[in-house]
Each structure stands twice: as C-alpha cells, then as structure tokens.
C-alpha positions in Angstrom: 19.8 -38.4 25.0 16.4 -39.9 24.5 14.4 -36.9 26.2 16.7 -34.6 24.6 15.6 -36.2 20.6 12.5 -35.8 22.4 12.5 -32.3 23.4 13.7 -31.2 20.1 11.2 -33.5 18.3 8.1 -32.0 20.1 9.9 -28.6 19.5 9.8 -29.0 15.5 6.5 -30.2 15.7 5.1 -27.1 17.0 7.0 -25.1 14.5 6.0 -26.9 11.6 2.4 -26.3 13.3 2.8 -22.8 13.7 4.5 -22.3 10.5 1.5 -24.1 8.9 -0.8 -21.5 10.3 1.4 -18.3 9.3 1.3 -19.4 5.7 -2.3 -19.8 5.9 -2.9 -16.5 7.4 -0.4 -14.9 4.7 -2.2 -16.8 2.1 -5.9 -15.4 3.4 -3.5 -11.5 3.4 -2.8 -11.9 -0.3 -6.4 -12.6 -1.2 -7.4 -9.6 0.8 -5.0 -7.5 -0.6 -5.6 -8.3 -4.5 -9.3 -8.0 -3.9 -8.5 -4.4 -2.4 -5.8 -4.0 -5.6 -8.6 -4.9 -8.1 -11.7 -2.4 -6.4 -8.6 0.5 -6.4 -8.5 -0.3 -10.1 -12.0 -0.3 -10.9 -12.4 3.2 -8.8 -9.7 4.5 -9.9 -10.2 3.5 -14.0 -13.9 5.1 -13.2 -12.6 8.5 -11.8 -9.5 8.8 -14.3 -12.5 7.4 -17.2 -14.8 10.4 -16.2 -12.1 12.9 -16.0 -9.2 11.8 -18.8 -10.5 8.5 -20.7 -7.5 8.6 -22.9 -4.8 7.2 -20.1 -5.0 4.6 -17.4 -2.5 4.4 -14.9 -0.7 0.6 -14.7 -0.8 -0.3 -11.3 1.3 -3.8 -11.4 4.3 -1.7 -11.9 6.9 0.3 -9.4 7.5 3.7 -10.1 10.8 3.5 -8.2 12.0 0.3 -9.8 9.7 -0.2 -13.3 9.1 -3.5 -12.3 6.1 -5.7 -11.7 4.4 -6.1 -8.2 2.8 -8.9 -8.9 3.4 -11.7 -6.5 2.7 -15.5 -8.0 1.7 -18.1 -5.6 
C-alpha cells in the first residue's frame, strides 16, 4: 500500500509540475496574442482613418454572438 501512495504521490507531482508549466506557456500565448490584437488595431484604425475616418470597427466584440472577447486574467 505504501509504494502504491507512493506511486500516485510521485504521479501528482509531475502533474502539478507539468500543469505549472502549461499555464505558464498559456499565460506567455495571451501576451502574444493581445500584443498582435493591439498592432491589428492600430493598422487597421490607420487604413480605415485614411480611407473612412468617421467609423472604427470594435474589435472586443463577436459578430456572431455581440459579446466581448476579452479574456481577464
């Protein structure tokens, strides 16, 4: 019964571990991603500026749903 509490104790370890890391890497992906959100904003706010400077399209919402994309951490 001891090696078995064992096994399963190493076992959580690891996934604790692992899961640790994944949330990291997720974390860094979200960065990433609003940084790419934000220059697709700016670009796109200078293209529709130059060619229609009366409307900006709102980005933080779903077309399919109306709701906001915004993620909070």
């Amino acid at each position: 019964m001891d090696r078995f509490n064992t096994k399963l104790y190493l076992q959580n370890c690891y996934i604790l571990k692992e899961n640790e890391r994944l949330r990291k890497k997720a974390e860094l992906l979200n960065q990433e991603n609003q940084a790419l959100l934000s220059e697709l904003k700016q670009k796109l706010a200078k293209s529709t500026a130059s060619s229609n400077p009366k409307k900006i399209p709102d980005l933080n919402t779903s077309p399919a749903t109306g709701g906001s994309n915004k993620h909070s951490s």
